[in-house]
KEMARKOL-879871 format. One line per field, with one value per atom (N, C-alpha, C): residue number from 1; residue in one letter; atom name; x, y, z. Coordinates in nm, 3 decimals. Layout:
# residues N
i c(NUM; ...)
aa c(a; ...)
at c(CA; ...)
east c(X; ...)
north c(Y; ...)
up c(Z; ...)
This chain:
# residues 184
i c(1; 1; 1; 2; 2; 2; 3; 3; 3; 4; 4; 4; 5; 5; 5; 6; 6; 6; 7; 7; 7; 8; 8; 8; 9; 9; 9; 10; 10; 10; 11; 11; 11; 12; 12; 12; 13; 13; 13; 14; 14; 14; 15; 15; 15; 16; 16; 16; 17; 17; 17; 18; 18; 18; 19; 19; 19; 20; 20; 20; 21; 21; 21; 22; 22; 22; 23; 23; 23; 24; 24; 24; 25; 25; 25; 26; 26; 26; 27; 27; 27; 28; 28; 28; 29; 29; 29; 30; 30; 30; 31; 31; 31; 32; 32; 32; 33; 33; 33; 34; 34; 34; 35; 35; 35; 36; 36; 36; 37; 37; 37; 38; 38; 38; 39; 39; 39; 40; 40; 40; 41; 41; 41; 42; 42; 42; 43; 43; 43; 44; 44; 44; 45; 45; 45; 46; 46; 46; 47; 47; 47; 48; 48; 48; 49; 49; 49; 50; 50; 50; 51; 51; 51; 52; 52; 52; 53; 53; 53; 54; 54; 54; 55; 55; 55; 56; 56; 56; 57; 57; 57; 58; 58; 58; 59; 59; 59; 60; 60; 60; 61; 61; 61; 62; 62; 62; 63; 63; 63; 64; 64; 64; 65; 65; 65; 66; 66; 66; 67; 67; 67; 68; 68; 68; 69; 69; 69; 70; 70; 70; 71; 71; 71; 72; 72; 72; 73; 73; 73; 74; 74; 74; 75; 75; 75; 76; 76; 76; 77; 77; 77; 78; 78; 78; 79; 79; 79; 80; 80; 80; 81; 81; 81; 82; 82; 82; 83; 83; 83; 84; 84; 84; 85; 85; 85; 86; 86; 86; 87; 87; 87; 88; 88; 88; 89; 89; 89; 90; 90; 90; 91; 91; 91; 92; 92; 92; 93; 93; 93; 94; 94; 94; 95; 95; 95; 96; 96; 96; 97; 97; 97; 98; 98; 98; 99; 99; 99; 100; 100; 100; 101; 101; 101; 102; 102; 102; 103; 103; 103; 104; 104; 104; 105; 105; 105; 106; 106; 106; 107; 107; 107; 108; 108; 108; 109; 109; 109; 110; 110; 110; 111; 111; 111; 112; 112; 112; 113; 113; 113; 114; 114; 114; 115; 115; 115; 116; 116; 116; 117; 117; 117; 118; 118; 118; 119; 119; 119; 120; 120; 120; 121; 121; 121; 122; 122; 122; 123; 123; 123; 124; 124; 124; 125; 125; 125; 126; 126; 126; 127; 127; 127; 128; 128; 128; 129; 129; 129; 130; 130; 130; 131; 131; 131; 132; 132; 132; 133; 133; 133; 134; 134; 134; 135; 135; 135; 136; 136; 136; 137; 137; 137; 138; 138; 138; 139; 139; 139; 140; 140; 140; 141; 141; 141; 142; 142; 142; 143; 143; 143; 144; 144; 144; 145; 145; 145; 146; 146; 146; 147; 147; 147; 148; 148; 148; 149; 149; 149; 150; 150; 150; 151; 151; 151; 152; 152; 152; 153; 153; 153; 154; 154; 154; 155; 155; 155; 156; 156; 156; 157; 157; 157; 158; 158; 158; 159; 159; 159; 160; 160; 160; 161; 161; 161; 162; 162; 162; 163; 163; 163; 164; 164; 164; 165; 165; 165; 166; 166; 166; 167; 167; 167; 168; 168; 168; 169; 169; 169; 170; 170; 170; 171; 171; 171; 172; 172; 172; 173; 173; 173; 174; 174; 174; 175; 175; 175; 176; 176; 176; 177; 177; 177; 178; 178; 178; 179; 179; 179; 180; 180; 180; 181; 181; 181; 182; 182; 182; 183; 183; 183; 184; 184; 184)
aa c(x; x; x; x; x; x; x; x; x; x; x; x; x; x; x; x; x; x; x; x; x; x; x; x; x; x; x; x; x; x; x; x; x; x; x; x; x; x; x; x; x; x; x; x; x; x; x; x; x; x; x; x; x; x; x; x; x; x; x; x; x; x; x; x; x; x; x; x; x; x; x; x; x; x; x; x; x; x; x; x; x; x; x; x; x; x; x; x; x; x; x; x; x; x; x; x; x; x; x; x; x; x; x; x; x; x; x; x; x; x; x; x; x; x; x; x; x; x; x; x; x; x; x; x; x; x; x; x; x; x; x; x; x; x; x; x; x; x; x; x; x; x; x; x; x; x; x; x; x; x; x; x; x; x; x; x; x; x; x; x; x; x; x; x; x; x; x; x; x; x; x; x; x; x; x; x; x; x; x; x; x; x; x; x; x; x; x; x; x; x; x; x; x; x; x; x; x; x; x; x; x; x; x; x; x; x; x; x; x; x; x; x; x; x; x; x; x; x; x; x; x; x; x; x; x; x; x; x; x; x; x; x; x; x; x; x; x; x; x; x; x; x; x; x; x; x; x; x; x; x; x; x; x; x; x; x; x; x; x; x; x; x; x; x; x; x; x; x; x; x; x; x; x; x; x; x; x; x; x; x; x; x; x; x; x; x; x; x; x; x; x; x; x; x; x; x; x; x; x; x; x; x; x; x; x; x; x; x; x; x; x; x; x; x; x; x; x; x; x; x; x; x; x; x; x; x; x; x; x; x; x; x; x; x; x; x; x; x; x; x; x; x; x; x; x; x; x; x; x; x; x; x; x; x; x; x; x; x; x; x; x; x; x; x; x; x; x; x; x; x; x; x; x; x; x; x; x; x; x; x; x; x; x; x; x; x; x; x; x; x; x; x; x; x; x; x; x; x; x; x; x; x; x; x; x; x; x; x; x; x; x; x; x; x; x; x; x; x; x; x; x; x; x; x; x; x; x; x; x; x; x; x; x; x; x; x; x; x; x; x; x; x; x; x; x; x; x; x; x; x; x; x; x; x; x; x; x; x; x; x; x; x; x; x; x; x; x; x; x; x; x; x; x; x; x; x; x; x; x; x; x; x; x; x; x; x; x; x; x; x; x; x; x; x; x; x; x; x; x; x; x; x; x; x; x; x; x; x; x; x; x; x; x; x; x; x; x; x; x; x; x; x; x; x; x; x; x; x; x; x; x; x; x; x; x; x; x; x; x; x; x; x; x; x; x; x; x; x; x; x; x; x)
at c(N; CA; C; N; CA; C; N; CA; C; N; CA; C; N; CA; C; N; CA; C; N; CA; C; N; CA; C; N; CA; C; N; CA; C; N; CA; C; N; CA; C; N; CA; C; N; CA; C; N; CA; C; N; CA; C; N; CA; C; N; CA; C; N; CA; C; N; CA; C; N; CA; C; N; CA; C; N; CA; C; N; CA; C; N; CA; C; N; CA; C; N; CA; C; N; CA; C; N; CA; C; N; CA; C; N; CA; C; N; CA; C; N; CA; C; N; CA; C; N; CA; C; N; CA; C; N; CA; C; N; CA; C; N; CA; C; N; CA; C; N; CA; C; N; CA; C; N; CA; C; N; CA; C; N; CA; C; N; CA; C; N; CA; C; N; CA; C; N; CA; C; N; CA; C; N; CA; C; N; CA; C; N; CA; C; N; CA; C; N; CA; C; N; CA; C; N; CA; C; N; CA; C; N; CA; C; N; CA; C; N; CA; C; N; CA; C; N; CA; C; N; CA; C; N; CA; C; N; CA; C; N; CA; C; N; CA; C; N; CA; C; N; CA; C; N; CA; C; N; CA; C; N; CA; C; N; CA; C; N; CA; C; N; CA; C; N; CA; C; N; CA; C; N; CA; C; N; CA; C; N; CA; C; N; CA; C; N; CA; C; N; CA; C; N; CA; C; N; CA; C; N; CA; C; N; CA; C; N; CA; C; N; CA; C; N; CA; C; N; CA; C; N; CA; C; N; CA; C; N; CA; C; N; CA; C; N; CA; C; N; CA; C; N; CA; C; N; CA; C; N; CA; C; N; CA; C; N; CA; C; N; CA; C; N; CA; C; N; CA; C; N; CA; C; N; CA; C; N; CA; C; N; CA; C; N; CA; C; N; CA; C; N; CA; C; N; CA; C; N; CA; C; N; CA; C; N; CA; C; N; CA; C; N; CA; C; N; CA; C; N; CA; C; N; CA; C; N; CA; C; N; CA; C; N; CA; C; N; CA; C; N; CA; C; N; CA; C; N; CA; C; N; CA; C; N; CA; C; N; CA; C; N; CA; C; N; CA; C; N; CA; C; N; CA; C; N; CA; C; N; CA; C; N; CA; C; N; CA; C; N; CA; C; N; CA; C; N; CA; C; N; CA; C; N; CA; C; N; CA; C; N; CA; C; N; CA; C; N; CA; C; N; CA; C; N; CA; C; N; CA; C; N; CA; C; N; CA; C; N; CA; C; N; CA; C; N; CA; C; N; CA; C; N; CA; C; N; CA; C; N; CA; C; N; CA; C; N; CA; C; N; CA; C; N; CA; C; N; CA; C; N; CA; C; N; CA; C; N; CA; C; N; CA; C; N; CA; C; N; CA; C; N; CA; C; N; CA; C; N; CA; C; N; CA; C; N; CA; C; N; CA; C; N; CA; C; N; CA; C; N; CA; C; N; CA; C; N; CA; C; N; CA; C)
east c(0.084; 0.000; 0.087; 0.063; 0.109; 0.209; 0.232; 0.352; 0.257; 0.342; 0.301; 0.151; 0.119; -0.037; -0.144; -0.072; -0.160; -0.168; -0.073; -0.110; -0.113; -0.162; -0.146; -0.101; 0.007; 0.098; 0.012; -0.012; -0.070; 0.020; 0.078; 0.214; 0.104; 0.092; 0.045; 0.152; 0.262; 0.346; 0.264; 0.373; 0.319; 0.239; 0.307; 0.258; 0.121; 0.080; 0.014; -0.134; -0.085; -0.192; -0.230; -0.165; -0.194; -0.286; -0.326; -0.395; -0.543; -0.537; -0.687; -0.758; -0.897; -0.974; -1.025; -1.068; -1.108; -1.199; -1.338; -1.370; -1.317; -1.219; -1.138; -1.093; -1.058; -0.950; -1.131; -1.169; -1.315; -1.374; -1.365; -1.350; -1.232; -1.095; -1.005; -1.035; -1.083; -1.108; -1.211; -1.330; -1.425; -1.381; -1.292; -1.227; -1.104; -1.043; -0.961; -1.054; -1.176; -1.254; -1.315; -1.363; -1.415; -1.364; -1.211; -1.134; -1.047; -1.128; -1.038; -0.901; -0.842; -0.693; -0.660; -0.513; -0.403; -0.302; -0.337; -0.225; -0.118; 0.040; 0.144; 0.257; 0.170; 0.267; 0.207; 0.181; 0.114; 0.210; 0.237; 0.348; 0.238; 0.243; 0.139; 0.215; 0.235; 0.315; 0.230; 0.271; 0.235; 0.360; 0.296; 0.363; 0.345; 0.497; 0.469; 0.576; 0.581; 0.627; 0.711; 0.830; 0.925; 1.051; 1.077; 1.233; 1.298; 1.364; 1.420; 1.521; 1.520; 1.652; 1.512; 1.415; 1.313; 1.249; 1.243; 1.216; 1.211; 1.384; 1.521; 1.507; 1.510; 1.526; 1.376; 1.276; 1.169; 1.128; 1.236; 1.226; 1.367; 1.407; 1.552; 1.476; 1.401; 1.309; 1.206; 1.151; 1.063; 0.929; 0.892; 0.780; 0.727; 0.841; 0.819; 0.855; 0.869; 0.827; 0.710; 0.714; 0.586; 0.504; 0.365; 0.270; 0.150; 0.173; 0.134; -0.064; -0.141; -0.252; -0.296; -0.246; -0.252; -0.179; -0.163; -0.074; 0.020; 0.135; 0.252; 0.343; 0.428; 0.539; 0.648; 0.711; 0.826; 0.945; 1.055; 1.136; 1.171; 1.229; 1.287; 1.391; 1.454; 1.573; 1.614; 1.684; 1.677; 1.816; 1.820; 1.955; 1.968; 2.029; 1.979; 2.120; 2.054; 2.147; 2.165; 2.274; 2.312; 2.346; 2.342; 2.379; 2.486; 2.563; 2.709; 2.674; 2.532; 2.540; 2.595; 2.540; 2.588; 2.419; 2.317; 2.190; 2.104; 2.135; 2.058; 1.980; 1.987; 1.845; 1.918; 1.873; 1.904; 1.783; 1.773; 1.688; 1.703; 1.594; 1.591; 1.526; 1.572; 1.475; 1.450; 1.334; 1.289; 1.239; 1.260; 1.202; 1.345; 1.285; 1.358; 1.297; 1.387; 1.329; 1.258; 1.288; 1.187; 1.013; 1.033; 0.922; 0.765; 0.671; 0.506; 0.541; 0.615; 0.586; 0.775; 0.771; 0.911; 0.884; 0.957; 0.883; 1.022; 1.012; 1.119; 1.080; 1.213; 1.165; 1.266; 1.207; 1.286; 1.321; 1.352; 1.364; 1.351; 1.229; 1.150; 1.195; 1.191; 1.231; 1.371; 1.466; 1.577; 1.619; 1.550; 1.560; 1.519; 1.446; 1.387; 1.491; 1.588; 1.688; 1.689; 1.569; 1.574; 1.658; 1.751; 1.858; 1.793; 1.702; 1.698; 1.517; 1.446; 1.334; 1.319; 1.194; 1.169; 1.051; 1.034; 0.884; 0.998; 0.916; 0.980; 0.832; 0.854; 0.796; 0.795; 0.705; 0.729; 0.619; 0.699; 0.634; 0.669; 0.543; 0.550; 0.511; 0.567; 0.629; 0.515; 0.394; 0.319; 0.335; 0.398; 0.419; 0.364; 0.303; 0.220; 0.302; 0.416; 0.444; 0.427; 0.349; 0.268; 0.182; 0.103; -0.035; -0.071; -0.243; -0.315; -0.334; -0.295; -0.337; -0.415; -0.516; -0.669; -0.687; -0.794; -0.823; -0.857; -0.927; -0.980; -0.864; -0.730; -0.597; -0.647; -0.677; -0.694; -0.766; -0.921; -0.962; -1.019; -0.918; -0.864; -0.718; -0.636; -0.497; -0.436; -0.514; -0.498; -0.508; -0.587; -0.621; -0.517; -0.482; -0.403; -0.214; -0.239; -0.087; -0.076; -0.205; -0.205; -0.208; -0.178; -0.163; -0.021; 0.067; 0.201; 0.262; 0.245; 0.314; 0.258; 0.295; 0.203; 0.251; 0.352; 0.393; 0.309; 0.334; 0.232; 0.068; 0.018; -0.136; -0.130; -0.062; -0.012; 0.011; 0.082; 0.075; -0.027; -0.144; -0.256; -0.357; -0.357; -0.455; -0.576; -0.465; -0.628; -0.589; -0.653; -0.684; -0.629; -0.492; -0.503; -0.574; -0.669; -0.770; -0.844; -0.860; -0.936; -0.865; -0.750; -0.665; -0.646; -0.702; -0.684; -0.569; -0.613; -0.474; -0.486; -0.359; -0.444; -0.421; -0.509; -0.485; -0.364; -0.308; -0.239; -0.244; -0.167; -0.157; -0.167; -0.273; -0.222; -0.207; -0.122; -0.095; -0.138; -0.130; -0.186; -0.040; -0.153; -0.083; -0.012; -0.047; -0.015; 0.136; 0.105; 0.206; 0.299; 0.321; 0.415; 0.490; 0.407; 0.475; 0.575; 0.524; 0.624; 0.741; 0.741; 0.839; 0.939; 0.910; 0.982; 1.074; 0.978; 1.036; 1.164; 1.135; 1.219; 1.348; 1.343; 1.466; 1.537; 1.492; 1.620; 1.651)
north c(-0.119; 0.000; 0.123; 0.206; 0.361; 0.358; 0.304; 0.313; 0.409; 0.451; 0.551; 0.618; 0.703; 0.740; 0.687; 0.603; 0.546; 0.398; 0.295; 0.181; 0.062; -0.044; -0.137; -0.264; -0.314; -0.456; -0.559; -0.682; -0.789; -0.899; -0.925; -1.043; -1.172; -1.296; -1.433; -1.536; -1.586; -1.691; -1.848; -1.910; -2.029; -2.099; -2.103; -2.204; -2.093; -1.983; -1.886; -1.904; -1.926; -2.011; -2.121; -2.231; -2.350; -2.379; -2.263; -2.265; -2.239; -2.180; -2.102; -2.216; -2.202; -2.294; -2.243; -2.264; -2.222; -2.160; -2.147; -2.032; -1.915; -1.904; -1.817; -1.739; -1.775; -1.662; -1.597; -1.640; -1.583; -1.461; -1.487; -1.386; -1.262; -1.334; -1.244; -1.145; -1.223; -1.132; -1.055; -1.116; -1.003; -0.840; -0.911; -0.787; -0.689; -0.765; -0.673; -0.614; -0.655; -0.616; -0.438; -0.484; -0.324; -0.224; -0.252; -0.153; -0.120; -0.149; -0.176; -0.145; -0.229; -0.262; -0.316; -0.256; -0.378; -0.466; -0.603; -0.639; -0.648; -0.661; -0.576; -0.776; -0.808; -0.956; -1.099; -1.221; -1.324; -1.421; -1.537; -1.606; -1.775; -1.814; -1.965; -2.065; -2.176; -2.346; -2.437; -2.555; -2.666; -2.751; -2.878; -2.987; -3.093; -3.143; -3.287; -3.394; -3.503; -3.616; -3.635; -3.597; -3.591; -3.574; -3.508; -3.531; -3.384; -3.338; -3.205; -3.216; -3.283; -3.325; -3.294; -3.316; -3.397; -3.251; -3.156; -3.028; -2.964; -2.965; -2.853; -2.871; -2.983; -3.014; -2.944; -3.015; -2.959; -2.791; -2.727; -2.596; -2.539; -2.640; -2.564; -2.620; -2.688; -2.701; -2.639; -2.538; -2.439; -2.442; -2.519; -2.577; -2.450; -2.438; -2.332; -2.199; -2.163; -2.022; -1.911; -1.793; -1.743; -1.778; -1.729; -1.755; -1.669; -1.519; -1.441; -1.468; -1.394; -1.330; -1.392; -1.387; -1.508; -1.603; -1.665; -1.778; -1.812; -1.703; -1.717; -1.739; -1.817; -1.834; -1.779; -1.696; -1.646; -1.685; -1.732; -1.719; -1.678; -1.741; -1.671; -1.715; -1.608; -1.646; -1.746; -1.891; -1.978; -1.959; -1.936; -1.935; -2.080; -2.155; -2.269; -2.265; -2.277; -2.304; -2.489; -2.488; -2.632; -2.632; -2.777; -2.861; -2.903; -2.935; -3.034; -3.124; -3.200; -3.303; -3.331; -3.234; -3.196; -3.269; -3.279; -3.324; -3.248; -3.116; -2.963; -2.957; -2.974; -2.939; -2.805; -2.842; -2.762; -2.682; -2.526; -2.432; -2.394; -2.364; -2.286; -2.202; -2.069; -1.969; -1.919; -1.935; -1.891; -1.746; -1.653; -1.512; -1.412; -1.327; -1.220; -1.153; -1.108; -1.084; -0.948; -0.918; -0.775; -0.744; -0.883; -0.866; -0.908; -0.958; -0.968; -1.142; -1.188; -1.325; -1.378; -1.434; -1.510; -1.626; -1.706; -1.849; -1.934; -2.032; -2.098; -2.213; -2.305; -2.494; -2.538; -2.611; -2.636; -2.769; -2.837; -2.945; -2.959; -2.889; -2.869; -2.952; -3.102; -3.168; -3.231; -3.148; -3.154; -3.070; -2.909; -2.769; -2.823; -2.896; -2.912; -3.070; -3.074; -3.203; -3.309; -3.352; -3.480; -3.504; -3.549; -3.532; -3.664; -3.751; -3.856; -3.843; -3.701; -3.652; -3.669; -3.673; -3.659; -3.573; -3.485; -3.335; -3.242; -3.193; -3.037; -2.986; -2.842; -2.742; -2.689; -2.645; -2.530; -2.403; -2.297; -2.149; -2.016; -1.953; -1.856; -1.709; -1.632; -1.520; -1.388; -1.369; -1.245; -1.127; -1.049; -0.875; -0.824; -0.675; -0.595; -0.498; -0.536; -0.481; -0.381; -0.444; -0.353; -0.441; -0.511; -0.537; -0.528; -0.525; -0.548; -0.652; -0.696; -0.827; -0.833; -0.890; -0.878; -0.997; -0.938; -1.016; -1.184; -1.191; -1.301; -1.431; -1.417; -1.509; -1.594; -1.525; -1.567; -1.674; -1.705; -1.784; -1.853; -1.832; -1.898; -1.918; -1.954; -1.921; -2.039; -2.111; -2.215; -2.203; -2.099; -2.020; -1.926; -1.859; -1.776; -1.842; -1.905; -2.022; -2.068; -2.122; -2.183; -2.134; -1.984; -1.873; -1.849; -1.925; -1.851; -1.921; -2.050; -2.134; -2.288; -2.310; -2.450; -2.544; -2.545; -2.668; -2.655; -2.520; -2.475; -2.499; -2.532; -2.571; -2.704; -2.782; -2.928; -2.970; -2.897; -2.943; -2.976; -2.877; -2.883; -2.882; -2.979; -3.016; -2.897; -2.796; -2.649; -2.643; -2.663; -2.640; -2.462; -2.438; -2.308; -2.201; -2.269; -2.125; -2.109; -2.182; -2.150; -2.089; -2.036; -1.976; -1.803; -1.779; -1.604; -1.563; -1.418; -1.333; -1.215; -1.127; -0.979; -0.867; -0.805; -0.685; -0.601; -0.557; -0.499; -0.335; -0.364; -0.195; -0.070; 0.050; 0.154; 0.262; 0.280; 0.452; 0.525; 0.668; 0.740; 0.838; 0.905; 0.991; 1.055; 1.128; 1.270; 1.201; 1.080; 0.989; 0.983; 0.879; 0.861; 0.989; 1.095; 1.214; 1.283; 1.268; 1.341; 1.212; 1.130; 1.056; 1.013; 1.062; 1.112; 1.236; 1.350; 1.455; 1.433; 1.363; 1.336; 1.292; 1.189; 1.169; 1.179; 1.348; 1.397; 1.530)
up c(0.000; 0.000; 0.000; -0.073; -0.059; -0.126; -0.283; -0.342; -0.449; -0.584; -0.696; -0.697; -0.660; -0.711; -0.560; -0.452; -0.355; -0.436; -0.503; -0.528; -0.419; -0.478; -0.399; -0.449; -0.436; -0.493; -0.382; -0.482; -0.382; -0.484; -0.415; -0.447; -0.414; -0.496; -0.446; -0.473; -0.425; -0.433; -0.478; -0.538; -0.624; -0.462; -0.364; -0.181; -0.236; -0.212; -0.175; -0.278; -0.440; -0.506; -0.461; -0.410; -0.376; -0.318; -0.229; -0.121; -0.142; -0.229; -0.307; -0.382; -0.390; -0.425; -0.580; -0.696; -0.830; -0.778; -0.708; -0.659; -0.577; -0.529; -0.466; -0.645; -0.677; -0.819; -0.874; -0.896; -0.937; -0.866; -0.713; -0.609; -0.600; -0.659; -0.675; -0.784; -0.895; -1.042; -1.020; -0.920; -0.928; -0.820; -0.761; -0.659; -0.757; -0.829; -0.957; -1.006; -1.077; -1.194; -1.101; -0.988; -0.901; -0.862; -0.851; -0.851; -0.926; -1.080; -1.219; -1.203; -1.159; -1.071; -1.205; -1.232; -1.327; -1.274; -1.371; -1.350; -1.458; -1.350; -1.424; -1.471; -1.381; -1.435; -1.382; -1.440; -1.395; -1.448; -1.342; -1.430; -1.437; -1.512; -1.530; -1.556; -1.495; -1.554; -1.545; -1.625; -1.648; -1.610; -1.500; -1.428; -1.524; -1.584; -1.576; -1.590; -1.566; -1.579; -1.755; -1.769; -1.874; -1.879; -1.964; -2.037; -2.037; -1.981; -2.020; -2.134; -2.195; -2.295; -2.396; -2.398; -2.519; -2.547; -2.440; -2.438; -2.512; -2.458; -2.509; -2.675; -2.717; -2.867; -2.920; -2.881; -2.920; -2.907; -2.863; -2.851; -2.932; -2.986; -3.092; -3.218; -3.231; -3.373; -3.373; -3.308; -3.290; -3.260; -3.199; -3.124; -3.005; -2.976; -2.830; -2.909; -3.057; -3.076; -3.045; -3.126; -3.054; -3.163; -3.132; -3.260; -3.218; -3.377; -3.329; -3.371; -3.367; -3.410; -3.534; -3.600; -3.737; -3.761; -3.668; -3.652; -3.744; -3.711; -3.766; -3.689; -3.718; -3.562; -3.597; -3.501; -3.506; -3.356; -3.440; -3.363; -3.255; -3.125; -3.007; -2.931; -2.895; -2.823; -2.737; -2.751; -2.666; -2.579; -2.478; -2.382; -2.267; -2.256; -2.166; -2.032; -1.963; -1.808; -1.784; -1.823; -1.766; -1.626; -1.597; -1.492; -1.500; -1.583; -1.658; -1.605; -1.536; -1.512; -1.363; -1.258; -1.137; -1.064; -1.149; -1.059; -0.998; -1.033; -0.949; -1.074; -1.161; -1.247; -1.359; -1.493; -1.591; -1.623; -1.685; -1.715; -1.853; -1.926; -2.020; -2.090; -2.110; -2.155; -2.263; -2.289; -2.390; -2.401; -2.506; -2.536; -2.454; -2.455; -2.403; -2.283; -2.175; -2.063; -2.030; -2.132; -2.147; -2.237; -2.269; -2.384; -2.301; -2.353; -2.289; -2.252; -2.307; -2.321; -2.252; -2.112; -2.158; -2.067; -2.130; -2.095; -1.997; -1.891; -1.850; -1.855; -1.857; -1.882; -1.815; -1.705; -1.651; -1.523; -1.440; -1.410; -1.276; -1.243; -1.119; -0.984; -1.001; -0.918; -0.862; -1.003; -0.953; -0.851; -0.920; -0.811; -0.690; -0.675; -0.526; -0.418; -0.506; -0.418; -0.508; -0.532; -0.580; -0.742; -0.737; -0.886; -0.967; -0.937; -1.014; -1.069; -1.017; -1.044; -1.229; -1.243; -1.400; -1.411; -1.307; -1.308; -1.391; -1.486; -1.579; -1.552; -1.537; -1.555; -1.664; -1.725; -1.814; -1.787; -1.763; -1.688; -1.804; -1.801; -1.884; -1.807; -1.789; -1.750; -1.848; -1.819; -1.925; -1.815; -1.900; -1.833; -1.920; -1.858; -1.936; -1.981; -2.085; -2.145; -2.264; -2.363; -2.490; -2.491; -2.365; -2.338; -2.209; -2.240; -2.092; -2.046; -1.938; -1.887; -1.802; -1.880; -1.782; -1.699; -1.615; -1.509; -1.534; -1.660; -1.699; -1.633; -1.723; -1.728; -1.563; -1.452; -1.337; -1.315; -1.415; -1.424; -1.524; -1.622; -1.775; -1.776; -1.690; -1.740; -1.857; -1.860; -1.974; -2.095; -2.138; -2.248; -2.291; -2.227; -2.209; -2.263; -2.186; -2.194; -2.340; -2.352; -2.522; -2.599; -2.605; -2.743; -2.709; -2.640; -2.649; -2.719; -2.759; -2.897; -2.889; -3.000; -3.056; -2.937; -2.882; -2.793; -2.656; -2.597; -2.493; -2.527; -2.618; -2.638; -2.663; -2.713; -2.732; -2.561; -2.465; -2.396; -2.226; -2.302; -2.162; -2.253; -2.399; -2.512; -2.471; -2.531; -2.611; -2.732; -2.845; -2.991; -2.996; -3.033; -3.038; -3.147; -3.188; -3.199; -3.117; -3.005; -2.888; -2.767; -2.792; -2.710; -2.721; -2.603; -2.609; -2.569; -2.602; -2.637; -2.583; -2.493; -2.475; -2.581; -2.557; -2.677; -2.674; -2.800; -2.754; -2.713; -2.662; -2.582; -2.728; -2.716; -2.829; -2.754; -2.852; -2.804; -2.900; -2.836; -2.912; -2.969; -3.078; -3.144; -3.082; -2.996; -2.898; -2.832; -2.735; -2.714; -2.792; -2.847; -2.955; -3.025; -3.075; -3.121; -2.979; -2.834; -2.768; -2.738; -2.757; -2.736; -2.848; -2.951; -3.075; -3.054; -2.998; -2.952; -2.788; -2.706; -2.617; -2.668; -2.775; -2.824; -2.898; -2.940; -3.055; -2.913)
């Protein structure tokens, strides 16, 4: 409370979701929706039983690209954090850390001790960067997930044309022209 303008940050940790019931986020969204509150970042994963090797490949043949609005896929930056085979669990990221969309894959149950685990995560990172991220994601986040690339809808089986998207952010004229002007 009492940061920019009188805002209010309400942080929910992954323990902190856990706890909440699918009617609880419904309750949350209708409490965002009344004090047309934004949100500035929601991060969403999918648990499961696999291969981080089977991933990684499937995300250097472009499976885990983006895929925009007319389902075109474009390329993204893959950077990967090894293990050398130390048993702590290897990471890898997809997109760029500044953009609406950046995604991590990664070997959940190694992070957590167990080195002979086979849980990967894969978590996607939406900031409201040059979009709004509406309240809905809270109790659709599956939808949401499955417009960020063909592998992400392949993997919590949504048909991605049934996968939403947020709008993007416009600016206006007036905008854009002084920020033209700021930087000459």
């Amino acid at each position: 409370w009492g940061g920019n303008g009188g805002t209010i940050n309400v942080n929910l940790s992954g323990v902190g979701c856990s706890m909440l019931s699918r009617v609880s986020y419904f309750v949350i969204k209708q409490w965002i929706d009344s004090f047309d509150a934004k949100i500035t970042r929601c991060d969403v994963c999918y648990d499961f039983d696999g291969s981080f090797e089977s991933e990684h490949r499937k995300a250097e043949a472009g499976l885990y690209d983006c895929v925009d609005s007319l389902g075109r896929s474009h390329a993204r930056k893959l950077s990967l954090v090894s293990d050398l085979g130390s048993g702590d669990g290897s990471t890898l990221y997809i997109g760029s850390r500044g953009s609406a969309t950046y995604t991590r894959i990664y070997e959940k149950g190694k992070q957590l001790g167990d080195s002979s685990s086979s849980w990967v995560r894969v978590e996607t990172e939406f900031r409201s960067v040059d979009t709004n991220i509406i309240s809905d994601i809270l109790v659709n986040p599956d939808l949401y997930f499955a417009a960020v690339s063909y592998r992400h809808a392949f993997l919590i089986e949504v048909h991605p044309s049934s996968a939403k998207r947020f709008n993007p952010r416009k600016r206006s004229l007036l905008a854009a022209s002084s920020t033209i002007l700021e930087n000459i």
